[in-house]
N, C-alpha and C positions, 0 to 999 in steps of 0.2 A: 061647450057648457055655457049656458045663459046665465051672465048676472041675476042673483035673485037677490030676496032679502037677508037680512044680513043674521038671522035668526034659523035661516032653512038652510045656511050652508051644511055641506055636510061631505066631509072628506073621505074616501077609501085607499086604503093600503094594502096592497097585496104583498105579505111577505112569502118565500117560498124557499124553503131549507133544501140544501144539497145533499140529501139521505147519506150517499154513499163517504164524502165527506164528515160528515157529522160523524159516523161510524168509526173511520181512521179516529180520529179529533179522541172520540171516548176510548179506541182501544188503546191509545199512545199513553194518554192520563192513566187508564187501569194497570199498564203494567209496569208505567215509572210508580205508582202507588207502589203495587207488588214486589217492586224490586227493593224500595225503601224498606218495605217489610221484611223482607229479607236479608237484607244487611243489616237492619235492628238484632234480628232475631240471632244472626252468624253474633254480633260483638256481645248478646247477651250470654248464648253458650259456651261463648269462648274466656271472658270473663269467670261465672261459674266454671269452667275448667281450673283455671287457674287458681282461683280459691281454693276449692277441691283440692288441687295438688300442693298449694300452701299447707292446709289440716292436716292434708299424709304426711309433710316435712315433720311439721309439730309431733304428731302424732310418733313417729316414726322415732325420734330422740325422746319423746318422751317415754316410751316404751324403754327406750336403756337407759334411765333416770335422769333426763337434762329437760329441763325448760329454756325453750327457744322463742323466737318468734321468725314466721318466714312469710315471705310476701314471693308471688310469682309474677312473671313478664314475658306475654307470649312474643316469640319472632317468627320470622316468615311465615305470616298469617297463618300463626295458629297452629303450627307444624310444628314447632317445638316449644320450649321454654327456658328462661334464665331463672335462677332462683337465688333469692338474697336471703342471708341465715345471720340473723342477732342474739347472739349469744352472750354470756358473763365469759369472762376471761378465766376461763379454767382448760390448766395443765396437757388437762387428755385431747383437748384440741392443740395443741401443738401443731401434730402431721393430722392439719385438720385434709390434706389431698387424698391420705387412707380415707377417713371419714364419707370422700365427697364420692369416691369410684363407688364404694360401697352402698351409696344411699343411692345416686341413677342408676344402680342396676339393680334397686329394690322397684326404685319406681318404675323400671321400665317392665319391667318381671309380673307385677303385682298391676298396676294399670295401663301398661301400653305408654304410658309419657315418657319422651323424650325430653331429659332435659340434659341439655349443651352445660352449661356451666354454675357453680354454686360459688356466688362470691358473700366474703364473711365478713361480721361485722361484731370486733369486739366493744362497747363501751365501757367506759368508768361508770361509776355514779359518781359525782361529784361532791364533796362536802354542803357545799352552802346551795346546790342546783335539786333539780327535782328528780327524782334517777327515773332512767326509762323502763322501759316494761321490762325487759330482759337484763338489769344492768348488776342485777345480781345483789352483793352485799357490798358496804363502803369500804373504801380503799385499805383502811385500817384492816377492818375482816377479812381484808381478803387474801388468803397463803400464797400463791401465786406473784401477785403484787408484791407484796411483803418479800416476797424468796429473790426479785428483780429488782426491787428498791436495795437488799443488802447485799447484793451481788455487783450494784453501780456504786455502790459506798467504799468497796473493797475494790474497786476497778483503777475509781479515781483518787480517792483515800486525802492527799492532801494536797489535791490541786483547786486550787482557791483564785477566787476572780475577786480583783478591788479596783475602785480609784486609783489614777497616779497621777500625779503634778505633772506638767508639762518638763519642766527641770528633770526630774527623775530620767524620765523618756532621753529630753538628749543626757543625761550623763551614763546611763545604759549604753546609750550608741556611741559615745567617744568611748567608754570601757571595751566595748565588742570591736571597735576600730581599733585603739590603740594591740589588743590581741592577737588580731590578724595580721599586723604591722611586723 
C-alpha cells in the first residue's frame, strides 16, 4: 500500500463469523433461558399449591365451626407438605393428633396432597397487645383459660414467693442444721 493523502485513507476490515459456533453460542443461551423459565414456572405452581391447600385447612374447620388460620410449606420439592394450624385455645383441640390424622386423610382423599405433619399454634390475645387473626377472644372470655387459671389457683393455693433478708436465709439454715443434728 502506497502512502497517500492523508484525506484518501481508507481502511477495510474483514470480519467473518464462525456460523457453526455462533449456533452453539445461541442454542446454550436459548435453553439456559428456558430452563429459568421453567424453574420460575415449577416455584409458581408449587406455591399456588400450597395456598390452595392452606384454603382447604381453613375451609375444612371451618365447615365444623372453627375459624383457623393455616399456612403451607412444601418439602422434598413439592412432594409433600407441612402445615401450620393457628387457632384460639379451645377445649375440643385438646387431642388436637385425632384432629390432625383426620384432616390428611381428608386431604389426601379429596386432593391427592400429602401432607407429613400439622403443627399447632395456640395464641393468647393479650390484654394491652393487638390480638392476632386467629387469637380469638381476651383472656378474661375465654372458658378454657379461665377453667386452667382456677385449676393452677387450686394446685398452688398458698404457695407464695417473697423477699427475704439475708439474716432470714442464714437463720433458716442454722434451724434445718441444728434439726438434722
Amino acid at each position: 500500500m502506497e502512502p497517500s493523502d492523508a484525506s484518501t485513507l481508507l481502511m477495510t476490515v474483514n470480519v467473518t463469523f464462525n456460523v457453526p459456533l455462533l449456533t452453539v453460542v445461541l442454542a446454550v443461551l436459548v435453553a439456559l433461558l428456558l430452563y429459568a423459565g421453567v424453574i420460575r414456572y415449577r416455584r409458581y405452581r408449587l406455591e399456588r399449591r400450597a395456598e390452595a391447600t392452606a384454603r382447604l385447612i381453613a375451609d375444612y374447620f371451618r365447615q365444623h365451626g372453627f375459624e383457623v388460620v393455616a399456612r403451607c410449606f412444601s418439602i422434598l420439592g413439592g412432594q409433600r407438605f407441612v402445615a401450620v394450624v393457628e387457632s384460639p385455645p379451645l377445649k375440643r383441640f385438646r387431642y388436637s393428633h385425632i384432629i390432625e390424622s383426620s384432616l390428611i386423610l381428608h386431604l389426601q382423599q379429596t386432593t391427592g396432597v400429602t401432607v407429613d405433619k400439622i403443627f399447632w399454634r395456640f395464641p393468647l390475645a393479650w390484654q394491652g397487645g393487638e390480638a392476632l387473626p386467629a387469637a380469638g377472644k381476651a383472656v378474661e372470655e375465654d372458658p378454657y383459660f379461665a377453667e386452667h387459671q382456677a385449676r393452677l389457683q387450686q394446685t398452688l393455693g398458698s404457695y407464695q414467693v417473697e423477699d427475704a433478708s439475708w439474716e432470714s436465709y442464714q437463720s433458716s439454715l442454722r434451724k434445718n442444721e441444728d434439726k438434722q443434728a
